[in-house]
N, C-alpha and C positions, 0 to 999 in steps of 0.2 A: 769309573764308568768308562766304560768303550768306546772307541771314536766310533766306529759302524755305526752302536745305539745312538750317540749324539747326534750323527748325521741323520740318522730314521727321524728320532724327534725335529728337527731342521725342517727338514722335508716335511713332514705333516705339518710343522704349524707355518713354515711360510707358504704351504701351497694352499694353506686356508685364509693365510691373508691375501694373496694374489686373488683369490674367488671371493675376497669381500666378505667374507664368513667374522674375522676378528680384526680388530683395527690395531696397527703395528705399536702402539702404545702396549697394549695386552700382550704382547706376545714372551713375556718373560714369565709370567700370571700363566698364559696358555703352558708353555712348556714344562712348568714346575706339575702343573694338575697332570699333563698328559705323559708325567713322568713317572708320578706315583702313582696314577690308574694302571698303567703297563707292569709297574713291578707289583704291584698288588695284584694284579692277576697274574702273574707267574708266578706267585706265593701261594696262592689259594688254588692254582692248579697242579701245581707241584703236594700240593695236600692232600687233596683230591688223588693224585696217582699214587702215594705212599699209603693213604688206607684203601684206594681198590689192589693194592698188593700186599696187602698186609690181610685182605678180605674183611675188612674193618671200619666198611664207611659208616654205617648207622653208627656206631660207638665215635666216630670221627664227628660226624652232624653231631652227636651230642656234647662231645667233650670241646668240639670247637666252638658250640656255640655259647660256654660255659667261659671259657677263656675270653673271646670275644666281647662278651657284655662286662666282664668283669674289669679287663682291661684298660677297656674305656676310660674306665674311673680311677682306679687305679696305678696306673701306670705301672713303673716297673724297668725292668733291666732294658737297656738296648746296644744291643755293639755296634760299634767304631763308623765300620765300614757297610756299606751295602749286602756285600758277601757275606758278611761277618753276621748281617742282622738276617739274610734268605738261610744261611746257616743253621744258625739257630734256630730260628725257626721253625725247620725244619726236622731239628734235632727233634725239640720240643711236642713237636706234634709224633714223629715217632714213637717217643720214648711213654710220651703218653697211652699211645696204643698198643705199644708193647704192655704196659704195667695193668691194662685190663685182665693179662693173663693170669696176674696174682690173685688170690683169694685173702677178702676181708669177712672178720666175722661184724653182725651188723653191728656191734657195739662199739668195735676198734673204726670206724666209718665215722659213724656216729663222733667219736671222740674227736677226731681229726677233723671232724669236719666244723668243730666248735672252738677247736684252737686255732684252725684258719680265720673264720668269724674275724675271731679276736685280733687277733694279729691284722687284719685287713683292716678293721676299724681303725684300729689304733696307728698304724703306719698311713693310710693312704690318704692323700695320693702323694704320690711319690715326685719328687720336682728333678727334672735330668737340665741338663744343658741345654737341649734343643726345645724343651718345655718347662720355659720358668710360670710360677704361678704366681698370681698376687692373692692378698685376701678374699677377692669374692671369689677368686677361679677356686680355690681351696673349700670353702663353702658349698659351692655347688659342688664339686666334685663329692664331697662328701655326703653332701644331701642325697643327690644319685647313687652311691652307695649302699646307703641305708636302703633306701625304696629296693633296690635290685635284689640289697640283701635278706628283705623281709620277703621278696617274692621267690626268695629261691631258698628261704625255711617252708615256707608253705610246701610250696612242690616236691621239697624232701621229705616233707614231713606226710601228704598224702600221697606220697609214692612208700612210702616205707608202710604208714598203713595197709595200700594195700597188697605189702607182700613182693614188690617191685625188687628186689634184692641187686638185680644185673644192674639197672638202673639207675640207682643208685650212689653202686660202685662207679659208675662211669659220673655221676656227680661227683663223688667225693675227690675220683683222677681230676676232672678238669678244674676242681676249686684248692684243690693244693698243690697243681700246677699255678694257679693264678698266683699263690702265696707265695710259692717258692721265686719265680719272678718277681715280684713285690720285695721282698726280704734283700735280692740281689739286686735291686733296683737301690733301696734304701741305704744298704755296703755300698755300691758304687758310687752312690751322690756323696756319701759320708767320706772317701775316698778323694775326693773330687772338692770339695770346701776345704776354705784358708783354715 
């Protein structure tokens, strides 16, 4: 990280402690949260500018908001470095709006989208480094799964009813993107154990 960005962060939280805003006890708590809200929105507007260039935000609402809930739960790959994870990220979200351009017939969707299922149950969540998990964290993570996973059968299932074909396909991109992250999540930690 940059000295500039660490000075900025400095600057914003000691001048909140000088105004009595946070007590100097917090201010390592302040700087951690007001470090991840800054990069999280330079990720999420960096998203935002690669599908209004791609002319691909609706498909991007959709497909990130498919990533996003799944994730949660989930887990999944993460690189090294900061760059390494805006990176990616960014890759991901690309490559996902690029593969809207491919053509799925609805059965090949359909299939894919029941071997992710499978593979999501049975892998996640996925435990990394910086997120170890004990038994109940695993439990719920999992429970939240299931619920997310029974509400996003339904929704495929009366969207496919009615004929929703585009839509779909933009389920099926953001739920085997989640997989594919998930799968390299699970390599990586396997990687990564004695």
């Amino acid at each position: 990280m940059g000295e500039k960005y660490r000075n900025l962060i400095d600057r914003i939280i000691y001048g909140l402690v000088e105004d009595k805003s946070i007590d100097m006890v917090d201010v390592e708590a302040y700087k951690f949260g007001l470090e991840v809200t800054i990069l999280k929105a330079v990720h999420y507007v960096s998203y935002i500018v690669i599908a209004l260039c791609m002319n691909k935000f609706l498909e991007f609402v959709i497909v990130f908001s498919i990533l996003y809930a799944f994730r949660r739960n989930t887990g999944g790959f993460h690189a090294k470095t900061r760059i390494g994870c805006y990176l990616f990220s960014c890759a991901v979200i690309f490559l996902s709006l690029l593969a809207t351009k491919l053509s799925f017939t609805w059965w090949g969707m359909t299939v894919v989208s029941v071997l992710d299922l499978i593979l999501l149950l049975i892998l996640s969540p996925i435990q990394h480094i910086n997120r170890r998990l004990d038994a109940e964290d695993i439990t719920y993570f999992r429970r939240r799964l299931k619920i997310i996973s029974l509400a996003f059968i339904i929704i495929y299932a009366v969207t496919s009813g009615l004929g929703g074909w585009y839509l779909v396909k933009l389920y099926t991109i953001g739920f085997t993107m989640v997989t594919i992250l998930t799968v390299l999540g699970k390599l990586e930690s396997l990687k990564q154990s004695p």
